[in-house]
N, C-alpha and C positions, 0 to 999 in steps of 0.2 A: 242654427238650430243644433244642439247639441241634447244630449241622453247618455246616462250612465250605465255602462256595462261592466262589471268586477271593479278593476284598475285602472281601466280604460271610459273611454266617454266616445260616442259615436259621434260624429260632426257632418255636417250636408252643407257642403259648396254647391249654390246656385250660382252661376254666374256666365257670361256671354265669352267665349272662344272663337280666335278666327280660325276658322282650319277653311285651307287651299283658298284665303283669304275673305271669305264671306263670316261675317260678325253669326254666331250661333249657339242657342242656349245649352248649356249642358250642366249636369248635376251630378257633385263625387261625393259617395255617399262613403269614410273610412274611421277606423278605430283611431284614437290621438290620445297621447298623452300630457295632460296638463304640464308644463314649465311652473316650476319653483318658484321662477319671475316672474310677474306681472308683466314686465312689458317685452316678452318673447311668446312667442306663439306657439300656439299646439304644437307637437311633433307627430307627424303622422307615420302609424306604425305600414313597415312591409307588410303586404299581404301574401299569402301566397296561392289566391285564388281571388280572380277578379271577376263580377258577371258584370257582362260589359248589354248592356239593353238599348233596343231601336224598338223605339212606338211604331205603331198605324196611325195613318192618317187621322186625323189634320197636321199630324208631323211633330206633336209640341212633347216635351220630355216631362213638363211641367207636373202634367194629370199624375203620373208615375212617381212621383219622387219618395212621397210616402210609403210607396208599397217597397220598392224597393232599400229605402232606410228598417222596415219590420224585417224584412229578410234580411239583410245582415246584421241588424241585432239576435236575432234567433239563428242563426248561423254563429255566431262569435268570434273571437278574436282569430284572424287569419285572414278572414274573407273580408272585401271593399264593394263599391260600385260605382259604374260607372255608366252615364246616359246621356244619350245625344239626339237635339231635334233636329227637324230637316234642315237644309239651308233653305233660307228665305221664310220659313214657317216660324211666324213664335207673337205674343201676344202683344210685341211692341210693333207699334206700326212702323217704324222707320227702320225694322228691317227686314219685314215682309215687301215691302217698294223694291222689290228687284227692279223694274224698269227705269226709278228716278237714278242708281248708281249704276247699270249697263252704259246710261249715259257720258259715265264720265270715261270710260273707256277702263276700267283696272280691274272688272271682273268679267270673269269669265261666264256667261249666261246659259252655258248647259248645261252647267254644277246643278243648281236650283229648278231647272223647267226638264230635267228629263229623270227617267230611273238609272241609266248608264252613269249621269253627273251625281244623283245621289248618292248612288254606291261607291264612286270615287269619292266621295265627300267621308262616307264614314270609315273606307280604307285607310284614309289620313287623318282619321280620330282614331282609330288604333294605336297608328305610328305616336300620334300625338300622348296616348295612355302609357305606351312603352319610353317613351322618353321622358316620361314624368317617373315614370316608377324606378327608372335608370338616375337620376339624378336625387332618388332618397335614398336607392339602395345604397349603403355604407361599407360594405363587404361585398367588394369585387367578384367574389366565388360564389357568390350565392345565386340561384338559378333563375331563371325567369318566370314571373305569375306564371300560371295555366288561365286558362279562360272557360266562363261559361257564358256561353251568347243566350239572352232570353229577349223573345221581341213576341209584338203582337203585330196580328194582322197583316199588313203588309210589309212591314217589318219582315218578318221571317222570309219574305223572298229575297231583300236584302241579304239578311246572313246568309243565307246558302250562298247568292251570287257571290260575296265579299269573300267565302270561307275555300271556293270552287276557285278564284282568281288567286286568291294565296296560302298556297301549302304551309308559309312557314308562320300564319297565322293558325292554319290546320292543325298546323303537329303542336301546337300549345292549347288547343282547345278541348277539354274533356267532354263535351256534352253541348246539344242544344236543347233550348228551352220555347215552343213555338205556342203563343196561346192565341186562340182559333185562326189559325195559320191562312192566309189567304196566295198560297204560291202559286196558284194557276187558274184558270178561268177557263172553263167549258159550262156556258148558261143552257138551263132547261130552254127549251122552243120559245115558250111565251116570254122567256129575259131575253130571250135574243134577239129580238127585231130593234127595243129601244137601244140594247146596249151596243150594238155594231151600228146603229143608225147612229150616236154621239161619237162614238170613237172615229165613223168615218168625219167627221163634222165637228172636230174640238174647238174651232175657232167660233164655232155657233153658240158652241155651248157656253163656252167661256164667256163670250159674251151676252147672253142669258145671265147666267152667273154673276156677272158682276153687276148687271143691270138690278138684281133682284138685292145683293147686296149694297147698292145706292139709296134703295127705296129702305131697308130697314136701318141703314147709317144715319137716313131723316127722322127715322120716329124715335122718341124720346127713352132713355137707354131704360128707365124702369119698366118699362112694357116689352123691351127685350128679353129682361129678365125674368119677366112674370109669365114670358112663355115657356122661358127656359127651366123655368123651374117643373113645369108639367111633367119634362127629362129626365133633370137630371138631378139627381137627388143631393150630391156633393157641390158644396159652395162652393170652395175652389176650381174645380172643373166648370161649376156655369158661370164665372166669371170670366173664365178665359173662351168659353163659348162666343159670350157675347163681344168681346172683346174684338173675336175673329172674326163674326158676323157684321162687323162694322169696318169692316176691310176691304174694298172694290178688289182692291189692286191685288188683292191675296188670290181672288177666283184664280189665275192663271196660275200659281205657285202648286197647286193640288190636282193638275191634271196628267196623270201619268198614263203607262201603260205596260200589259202582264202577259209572261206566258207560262206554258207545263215547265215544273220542273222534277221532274222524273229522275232522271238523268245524274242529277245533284242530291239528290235524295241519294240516291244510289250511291255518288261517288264520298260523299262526307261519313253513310252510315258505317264504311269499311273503317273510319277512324274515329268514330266517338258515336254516343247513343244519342239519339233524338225523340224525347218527351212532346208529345202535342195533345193538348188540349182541346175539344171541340164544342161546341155548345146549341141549342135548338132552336129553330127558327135562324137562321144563320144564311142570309143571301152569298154571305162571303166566303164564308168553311160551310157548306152544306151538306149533308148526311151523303151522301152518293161521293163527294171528295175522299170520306174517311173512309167507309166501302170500299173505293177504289185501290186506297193504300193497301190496306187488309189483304184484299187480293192478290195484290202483286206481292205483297210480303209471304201469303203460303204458295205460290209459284214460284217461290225462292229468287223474282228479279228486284226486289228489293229487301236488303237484309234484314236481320230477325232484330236487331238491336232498335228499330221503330216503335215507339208506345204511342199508343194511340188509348186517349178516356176522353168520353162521352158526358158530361151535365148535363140533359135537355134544359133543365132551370136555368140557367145560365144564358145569357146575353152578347153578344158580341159586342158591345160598346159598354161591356159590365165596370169598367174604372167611374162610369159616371153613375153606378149604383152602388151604394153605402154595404147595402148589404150583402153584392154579390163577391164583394174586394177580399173578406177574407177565406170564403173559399175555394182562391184564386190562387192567394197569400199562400192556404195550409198546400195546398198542388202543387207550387214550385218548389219549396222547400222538400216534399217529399221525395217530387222528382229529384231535385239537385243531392238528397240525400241517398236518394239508391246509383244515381252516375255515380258518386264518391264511392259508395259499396262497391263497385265491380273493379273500380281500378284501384283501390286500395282498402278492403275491408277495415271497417273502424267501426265502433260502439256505436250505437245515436246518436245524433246529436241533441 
């Protein structure tokens, strides 16, 4: 897929990556320039600003790729992207089967079933982004991308862990981008009985889980879809809905586990500003989460460089709503365009 911008044309690599060797989708979204030839390939331009994005669960990078190809078109020539789904997680089945390849004994299986393996997973999707951008760069002296991490959901506890584990990931990163951030879990009374009754019990659940995804891998994929259409408004996301709901073997790949990140909050905002997003009705980012922030940020134990905005219209699983995507779109860009204001005042973009 490619789109013209001045001189340049935008270009979106989908395509499967082994990182810490599990097969995993990822999508580079950058500026290139046509070759003269016909039979020599784009040149892809340096960036000097990369947003490197981690979805929320169900883990797939897929649902996003769109949104983040609009944002660096409307960004322009400089800025790239870059996005990665979980290992184990994505719409092919043969590589959600973590259990048929633990088999053969060559990976390693707490990559894909814990949050510890995930976030080493996308620590070496970095390295992996930096050794690609290392091998275009043509001019030895010239400095390294900066980075701006944008994720959703539980995504964003990711980044903080990934950015908490490496400073020298840290000191290239200008800003995060968190949309309705899901980094800690403390449930009202009435979420708490279920939600510590599965957690204590994930083998029950799991298998629950799969059992329920056996019964609709029977029924006919058009009636999967004529539910899923009740949802979700975007084709391409209810195709990979259904896609994943006909997956037994997936139930165990999305059973994770959260805690406060306070802490990390704190120690990242002393080096780059963090933008988050929240939105109404929100089990995951809930109205007393942001509250919370707020708080601790005018008792000065979490710094002032936190923004925190509010859409009750807004949805947390909004990528799968058409019309909630681009006021989602105009949010990050605004954000990403006041983090660029503070560490180097520039025109508008």
């Amino acid at each position: 897929m490619t789109k013209m911008s001045s001189s340049r044309t935008t270009n979106v690599r989908e395509e499967v990556t082994s990182i810490l060797g599990w097969p995993t989708d990822t999508v580079a979204v950058d500026f290139v320039k046509q070759s003269s030839a016909p039979s020599r390939s784009p040149r892809i331009d340096c960036p000097h600003t990369i947003i490197i994005f981690i979805p929320g669960n169900p883990g797939c990078v897929g649902w996003y790729t769109r949104n983040l190809l609009e944002i660096v078109q409307r960004l322009g020539q400089g800025f790239a992207a870059r996005g990665i789904s979980y290992a184990g997680h994505s719409a092919d089945e043969s590589m959600t089967n973590v259990e048929a390849r633990l088999k053969s004994g060559e990976y390693d299986g707490s990559i894909p079933w814990t949050i510890d393996g995930q976030i080493l997973h996308k620590n070496a999707y970095v390295d992996h982004v930096l050794a690609e951008y290392r091998s275009l760069k043509g001019d030895k002296r010239r400095s390294l991308p900066r980075f701006i991490f944008m994720a959703h959901s539980i995504g964003c506890h990711m980044v903080e862990r990934l950015c908490v584990l490496r400073p020298d990931i840290l000191s290239q990163t200008v800003g995060l981008i968190h949309l309705m951030p899901f980094i800690r879990m403390k449930p009202l009374p009435l979420q708490a009985f279920p939600l510590n009754l599965g957690a204590a019990s994930p083998d029950a659940v799991i298998s629950i889980t799969r059992g329920i995804m056996y019964i609709l891998k029977s029924l006919p994929k058009p009636w999967l879809d004529g539910f899923a259409k009740l949802v979700f408004e975007d084709e391409t996301g209810r195709d990979l809905v259904v896609q994943l709901l006909r997956q037994p073997t997936y139930s165990k790949n999305i059973d994770a586990q959260y805690s406060k990140q306070v802490s990390s909050l704190r120690y990242i905002g002393k080096s780059c500003p963090i933008s988050m997003l929240y939105c109404g009705k929100d089990h995951w980012g809930p109205v007393f989460h942001q509250d919370e922030i707020k708080d601790l940020i005018s008792r000065n134990v979490l710094p002032k460089n936190i923004s925190i905005t509010y859409m009750p219209d807004l949805r947390h699983d909004y990528v799968s709503c058409d019309h909630m995507i681009p006021k989602v779109v105009n949010w990050c860009l605004q954000s990403i365009q006041n983090t660029l204001n503070v560490i180097e005042p520039r025109p508008r973009l």
